[in-house]
N, C-alpha and C positions, 0 to 999 in steps of 0.2 A: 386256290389260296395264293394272296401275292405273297415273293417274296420281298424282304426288309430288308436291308444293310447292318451287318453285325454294330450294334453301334460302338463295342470294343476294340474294332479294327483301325488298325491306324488308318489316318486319312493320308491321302497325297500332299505337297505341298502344296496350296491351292496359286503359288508363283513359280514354275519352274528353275533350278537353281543357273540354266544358260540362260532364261531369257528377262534378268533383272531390273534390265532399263527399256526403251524403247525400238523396236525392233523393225528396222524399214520392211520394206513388202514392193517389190519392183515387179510392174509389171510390165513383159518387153514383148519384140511382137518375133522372137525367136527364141526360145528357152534354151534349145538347145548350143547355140553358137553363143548366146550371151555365158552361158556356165563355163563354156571354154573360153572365151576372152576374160571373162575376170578370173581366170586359174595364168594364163597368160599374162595377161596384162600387171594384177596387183597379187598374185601369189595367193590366192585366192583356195581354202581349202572346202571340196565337196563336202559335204555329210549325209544328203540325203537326198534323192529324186523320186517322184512317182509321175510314170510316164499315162498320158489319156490312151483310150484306146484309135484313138486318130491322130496320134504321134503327137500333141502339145504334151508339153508341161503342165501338170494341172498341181504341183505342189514341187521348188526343190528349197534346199538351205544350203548355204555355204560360211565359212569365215573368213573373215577379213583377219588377222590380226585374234582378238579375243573378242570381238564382233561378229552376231550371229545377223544373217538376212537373208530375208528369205524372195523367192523368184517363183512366178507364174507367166507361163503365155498367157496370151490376153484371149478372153472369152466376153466378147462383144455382150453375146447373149446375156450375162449377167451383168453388164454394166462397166465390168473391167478391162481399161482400155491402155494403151501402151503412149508413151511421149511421141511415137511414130506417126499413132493416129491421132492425136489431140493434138497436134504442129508445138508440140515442146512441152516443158516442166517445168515447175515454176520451184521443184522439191532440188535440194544438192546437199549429199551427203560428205561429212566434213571425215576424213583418217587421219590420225597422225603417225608418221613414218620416220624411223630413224635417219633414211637421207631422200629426200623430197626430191632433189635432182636426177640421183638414181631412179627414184622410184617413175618422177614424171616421163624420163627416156624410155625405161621398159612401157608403160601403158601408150607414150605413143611408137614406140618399135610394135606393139601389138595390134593400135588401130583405132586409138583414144584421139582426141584433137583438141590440142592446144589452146585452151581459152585467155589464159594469162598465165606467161611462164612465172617459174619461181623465182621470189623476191623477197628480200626480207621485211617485215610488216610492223607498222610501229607498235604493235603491241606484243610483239616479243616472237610471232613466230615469223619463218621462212615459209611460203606459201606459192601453190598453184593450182589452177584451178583448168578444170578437163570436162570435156563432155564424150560421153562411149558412144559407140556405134546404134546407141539403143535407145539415147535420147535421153540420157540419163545425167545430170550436173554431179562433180564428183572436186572439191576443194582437199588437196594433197597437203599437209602440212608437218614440218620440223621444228618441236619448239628450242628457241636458241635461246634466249632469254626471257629471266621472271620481270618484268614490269609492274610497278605498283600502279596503283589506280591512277595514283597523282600523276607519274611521270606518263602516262595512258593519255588523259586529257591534255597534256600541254603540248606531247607529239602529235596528237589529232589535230589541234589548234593549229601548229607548225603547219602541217602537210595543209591543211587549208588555207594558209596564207594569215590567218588572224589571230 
């Protein structure tokens, strides 16, 4: 005889309440060193690892900030491949960080490199932009000012010359 599911039982929430919005999924071709450079690097908090039994990462999570993301070594075999072996990324995930300067020195005192240092941006935030050891694009930002739409298009205008 099969069994049935009580159907009085409460259900789960069928959206976890951490994982609300969208949730990157990094795959790098060292699980282990990349967990400890983003704990280094951007203050980066673990929550969870499941190790293979041939020492990849076959599952971990970490936060950023109140940003959940999650990390695998790459398993060719199924298709998932790291920015190392596909010669780059075309993905860059955006943080925003109470001081962008601070934050960009720690990630490269860790081993991040510099793609454009911080600068203030005409639509209101301070901004940098970093690539990890792991081939990963990572846009650092501070926002300093709200910008309306209007004043938005007339400083893009400006920086273009028209």
């Amino acid at each position: 005889m099969s069994k049935r599911a009580d159907p009085s039982a409460k259900r789960p929430d069928p959206i976890p309440a951490d994982y609300r919005g969208a949730t990157p999924y990094l795959c790098v071709h060292d699980g282990k060193g990349a967990l400890d450079f983003y704990q280094r690097a951007f203050g980066a908090k673990e929550t969870m690892r499941m190790a293979q039994p041939d020492g990849r990462i076959g599952h971990a999570e970490f936060r950023i900030g109140d940003a959940v993301i999650m990390l695998a070594d790459e398993f060719p075999e199924m298709g998932f491949r790291s920015p190392k072996t596909l010669g780059g990324s075309p993905v860059n995930l955006l943080v925003y960080v109470p001081d962008v300067d601070a934050f960009v020195k720690q990630a490269e005192a860790a081993g991040a490199t510099v793609q454009r240092p911080p600068a203030d941006q005409f639509y209101g935030d301070r901004m940098a932009t970093l690539t990890d050891p792991f081939g990963h694009g990572w846009s650092i930002a501070t926002h300093i000012e709200d910008v309306s739409a209007e004043e938005m298009e007339r400083r893009a205008r400006e920086q273009k010359g028209g």
